[in-house]
N, C-alpha and C positions, 0 to 999 in steps of 0.2 A: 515082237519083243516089247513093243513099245507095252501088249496089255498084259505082259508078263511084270514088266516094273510097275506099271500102276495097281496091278496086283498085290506086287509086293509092297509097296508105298501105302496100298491100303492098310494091307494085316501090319505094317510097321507102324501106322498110325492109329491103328486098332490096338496092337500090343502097346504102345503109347499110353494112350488114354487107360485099359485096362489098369495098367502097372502104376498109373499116377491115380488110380480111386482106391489099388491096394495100398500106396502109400499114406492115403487118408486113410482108410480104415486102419491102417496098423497105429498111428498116431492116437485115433479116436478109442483103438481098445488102450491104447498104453495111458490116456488121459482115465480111463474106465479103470483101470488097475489103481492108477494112484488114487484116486475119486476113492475107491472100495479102499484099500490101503488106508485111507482118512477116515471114512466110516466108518472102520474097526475099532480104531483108534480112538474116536471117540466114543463108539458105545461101550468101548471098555474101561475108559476114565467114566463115563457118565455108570457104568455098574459097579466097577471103585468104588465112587463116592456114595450110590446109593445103601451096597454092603456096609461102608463106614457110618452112615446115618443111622442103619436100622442095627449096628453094633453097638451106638452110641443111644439109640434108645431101649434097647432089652436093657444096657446098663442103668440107664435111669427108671428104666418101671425096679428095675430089682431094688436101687437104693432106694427109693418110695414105697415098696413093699415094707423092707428093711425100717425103715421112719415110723410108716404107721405101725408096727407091733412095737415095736418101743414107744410111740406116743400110747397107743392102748395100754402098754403096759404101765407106763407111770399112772395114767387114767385111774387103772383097775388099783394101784396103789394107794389113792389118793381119794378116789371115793369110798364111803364109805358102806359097808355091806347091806343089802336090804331085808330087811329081816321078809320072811316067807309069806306072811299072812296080807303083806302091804304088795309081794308081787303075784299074789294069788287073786288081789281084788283090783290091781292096776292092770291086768290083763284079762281079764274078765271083762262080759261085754253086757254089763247088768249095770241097773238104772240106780242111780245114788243112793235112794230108800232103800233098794235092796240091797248097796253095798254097807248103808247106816244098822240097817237088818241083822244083818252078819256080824257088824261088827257090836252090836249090842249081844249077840248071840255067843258070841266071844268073850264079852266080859261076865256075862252071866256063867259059864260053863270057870270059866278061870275063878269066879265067885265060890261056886259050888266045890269045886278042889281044895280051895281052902276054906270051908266048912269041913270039908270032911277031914281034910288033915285035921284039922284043930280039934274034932273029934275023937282022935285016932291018937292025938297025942293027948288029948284030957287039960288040955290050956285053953283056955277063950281067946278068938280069934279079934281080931282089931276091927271096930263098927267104923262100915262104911255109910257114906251120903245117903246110901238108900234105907240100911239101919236106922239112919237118924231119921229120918222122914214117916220110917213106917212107924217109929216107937212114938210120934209127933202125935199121929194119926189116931192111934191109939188110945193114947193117955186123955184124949178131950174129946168128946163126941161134939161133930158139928152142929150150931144153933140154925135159924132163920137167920140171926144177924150175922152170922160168918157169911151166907151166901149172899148176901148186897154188898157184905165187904171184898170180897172175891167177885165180883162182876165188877165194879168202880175200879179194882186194879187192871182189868184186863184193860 
């Protein structure tokens, strides 16, 4: 009898101990629930807020979108238009003489149209600088002493 009770004292004191590490583990999961119950909670206020951030910035690229076409537009208002030939030679990737080139090539051609108008209509056209120069040239044939006097200016 006597190792029938120790027997049983044992499995009592076995079922003991057992039943008090299930009572820790049942604590430890229900601290674990709350634990996870918290970290829900926060990662869903922490993606609240981040949703409300990045709703609060698509808002602000749009109203800076929105600024700058109205700032461009008053821009485009406010400057004044470039005429074609000045953005034909400001984008061009040619050396000054040859944009001076052009543009001498330009006033010659614009010269030459109104020669010919002024032909076409049978009116004399108005003498320009170069007119005056060639008719200059003309009228006096250069001496010896004009070319001493033309070296001492230069």
């Amino acid at each position: 009898m006597r190792t029938l009770l120790t027997s049983k004292t044992k499995l009592q004191v076995a079922f003991d101990a057992m039943s008090a590490r299930a009572d820790v583990f049942e604590v430890r999961l229900e601290d674990a629930r709350w634990d996870l119950i918290d970290f829900r909670d926060k990662a869903r206020r922490a993606q609240d807020k981040l949703e409300s951030n990045l709703t609060a910035a698509k808002l602000e690229v749009v109203e800076l979108k929105v600024e700058l076409e109205s700032v461009t537009n008053q821009l485009a208002e406010l400057q004044p238009p470039i005429p074609e030939t000045v953005k034909d030679a400001s984008c061009s990737k040619r050396k000054p003489s040859e944009l001076h080139s052009g543009i001498t090539k330009l006033t010659k051609t614009k010269e030459s149209d109104q020669e010919k108008l002024s032909r076409d209509e049978g009116t004399p056209r108005p003498k320009t600088s170069r007119d005056h120069h060639q008719d200059h040239q003309q009228r006096r044939p250069l001496s010896p002493l004009d070319n001493l006097h033309s070296k001492h200016r230069r």
